[in-house]
Each structure stands twice: as structure tokens, then as C-alpha cells.
C-alpha positions, 0 to 999 in steps of 0.5 A: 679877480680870477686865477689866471690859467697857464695857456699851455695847460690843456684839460679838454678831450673832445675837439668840440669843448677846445678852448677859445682862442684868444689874444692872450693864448696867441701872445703865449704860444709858440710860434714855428717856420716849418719844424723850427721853433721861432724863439721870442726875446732878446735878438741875437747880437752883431758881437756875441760873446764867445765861450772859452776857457781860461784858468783863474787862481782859485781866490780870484774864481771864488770872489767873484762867485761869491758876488751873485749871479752875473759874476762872469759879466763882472770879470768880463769888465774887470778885464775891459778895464785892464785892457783899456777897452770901452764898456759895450 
């Protein structure tokens, strides 16, 4: 099988050897309305989450660091509980 090519590698100089345009190029390349970049993914929620501060005794920040990535989501929900909220 051969070596998969990453489709933003350019290695050609004259317009005449540009590679060819296939489906796979089009699938990974980006996509734009005007200067703005169109961002393929997860669609943004109806209730994003919202960024704030808050001071958290030293012990508590570092167990839930010590859990791996993710460890915010974790109090999050810690905090849902708490609070008596349903999971999203």
C-alpha cells in the first residue's frame, strides 16, 4: 500500500505538474466565504459554556488535575451534582 501524501504538502513548482484534484484533496482542504475560514467540526452549541474564574483551595485544583485531561468537565459535573442540576 503506499505512503499516504498530507494533502497540504506542495512540492511542485510549474502550474503545468499541479497535482490532481481529487476527492480526497477536497475533503481535506479548507474551505472559505470571502477572507473567512469556514471551520469543519462540532457545531457550536445553543448553550456554550462560559469562561470564568474562580478560586479553588489548592488540594481540590490538584485532584482533579491529577485525573487526566478532562479534569474541568469533572468539576463541572461535580458542581451539577451539588447543585442538583441535570447532566447535559
Amino acid at each position: 500500500m503506499a505512503k499516504k501524501k498530507n494533502a497540504s504538502v506542495s512540492t511542485w513548482v510549474d502550474p503545468d505538474d499541479a497535482p490532481e484534484l481529487t476527492r480526497e484533496w477536497f475533503e481535506t482542504a479548507d474551505f472559505y466565504e470571502g477572507d473567512r475560514l469556514i471551520r469543519r467540526g462540532r457545531p457550536k452549541s445553543e448553550k456554550p459554556k462560559q469562561p470564568t474564574s474562580i478560586r479553588l483551595d489548592a488540594d481540590v485544583l490538584d485532584y482533579y488535575r491529577a485525573t487526566g485531561p478532562g479534569w474541568q468537565s469533572r468539576i463541572n459535573q461535580a458542581l451539577r451534582e451539588a447543585a442538583g442540576l441535570q447532566k447535559r
